[in-house]
C-alpha positions, -999 to 999 in steps of 0.1 A, spaced: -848 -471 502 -822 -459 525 -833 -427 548 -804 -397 537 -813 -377 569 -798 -410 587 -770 -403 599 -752 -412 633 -761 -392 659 -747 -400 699 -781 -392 713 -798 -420 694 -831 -404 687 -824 -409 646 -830 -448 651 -855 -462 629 -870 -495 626 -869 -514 590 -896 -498 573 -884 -462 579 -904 -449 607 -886 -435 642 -880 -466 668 -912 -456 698 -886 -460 721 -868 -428 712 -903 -410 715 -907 -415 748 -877 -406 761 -876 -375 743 -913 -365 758 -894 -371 792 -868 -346 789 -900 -323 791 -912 -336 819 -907 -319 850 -915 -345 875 -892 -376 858 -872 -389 882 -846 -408 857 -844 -441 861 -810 -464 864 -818 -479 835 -823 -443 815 -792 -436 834 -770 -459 824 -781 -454 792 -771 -416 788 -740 -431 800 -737 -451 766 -742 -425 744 -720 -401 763 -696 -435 762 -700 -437 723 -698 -398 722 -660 -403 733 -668 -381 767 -654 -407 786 -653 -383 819 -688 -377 820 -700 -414 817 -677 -426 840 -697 -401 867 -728 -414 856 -720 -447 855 -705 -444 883 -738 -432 903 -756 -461 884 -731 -489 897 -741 -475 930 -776 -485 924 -773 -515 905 -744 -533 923 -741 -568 904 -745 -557 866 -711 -567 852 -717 -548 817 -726 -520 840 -695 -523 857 -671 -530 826 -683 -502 808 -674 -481 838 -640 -500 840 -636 -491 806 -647 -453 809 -623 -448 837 -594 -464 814 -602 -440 783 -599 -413 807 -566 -421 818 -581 -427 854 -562 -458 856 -561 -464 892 -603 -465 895 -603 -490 860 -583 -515 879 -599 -516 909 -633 -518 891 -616 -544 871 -603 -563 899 -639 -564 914 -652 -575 882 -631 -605 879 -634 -617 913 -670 -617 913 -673 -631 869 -635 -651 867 -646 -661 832 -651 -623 819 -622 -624 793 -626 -590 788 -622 -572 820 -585 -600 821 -574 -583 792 -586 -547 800 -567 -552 834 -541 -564 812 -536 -535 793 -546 -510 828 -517 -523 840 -494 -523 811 -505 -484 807 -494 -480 841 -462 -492 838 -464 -527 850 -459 -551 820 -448 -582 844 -479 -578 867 -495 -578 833 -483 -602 814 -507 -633 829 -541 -611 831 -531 -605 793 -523 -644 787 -559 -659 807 -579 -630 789 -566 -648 759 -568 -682 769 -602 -671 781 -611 -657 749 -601 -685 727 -570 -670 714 -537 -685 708 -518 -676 746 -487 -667 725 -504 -639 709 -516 -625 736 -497 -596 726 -514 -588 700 -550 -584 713 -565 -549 712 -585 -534 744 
């Protein structure tokens, strides 16, 4: 029987597990935002940053996720949803030099090619853009001709 209070919510605390009852998980980090001496954690960090990510406010992940990536250096889905946060908030100049990072450190990270791609299509620079777009898709397992027609 499916729950009809379900419904989605960006702060995640209506999950529930399979046989109706609310995920622990959520419990626990909703007895910390009572908690007075909580020092977040990057990981509790980061994921704020996903909801507010999810939530479409793309300017206030991208400063929390941008004070994570401080912390956590080397996580490339840290980093790409940063990249990517940046991008929806049209700070285009910050998404490619994330991106740039990104791919230099993980060449085989299609998506952060075809997000550069498109960062620099956006910007106006379709013929810098044009072979980030065609190895995201070669990378990705897509035809290189319709390179085109991927979606970022």
């Amino acid at each position: 029987m499916k729950n009809e209070f379900a419904v989605h919510d960006s702060t995640g605390f209506n999950a529930y597990q399979p046989n109706g009852e609310v995920a622990a998980d959520r419990w626990v980090t909703a007895t910390r935002l009572f908690d007075a001496d909580h020092a977040e954690t990057p990981a509790e960090k980061w994921e704020r940053a996903r909801l507010l990510f999810e939530a479409r406010d793309y300017i206030r992940a991208a400063e929390l996720l941008a004070a994570v990536a401080g912390e956590v250096p080397f996580q490339t889905d840290l980093h790409l949803l940063l990249a990517r946060a940046y991008y929806h908030s049209a700070q285009l100049g910050r998404a490619e030099e994330r991106l740039r990072v990104i791919v230099d450190r993980d060449p085989v990270e299609h998506y952060a090619h075809l997000l550069l791609g498109r960062t620099l299509e956006r910007q106006g620079r379709s013929e810098e853009a044009a072979p980030w777009l065609r190895l995201a898709a070669a990378l990705g397992g897509e035809p290189v001709g319709d390179a085109g027609k991927l979606t970022g």
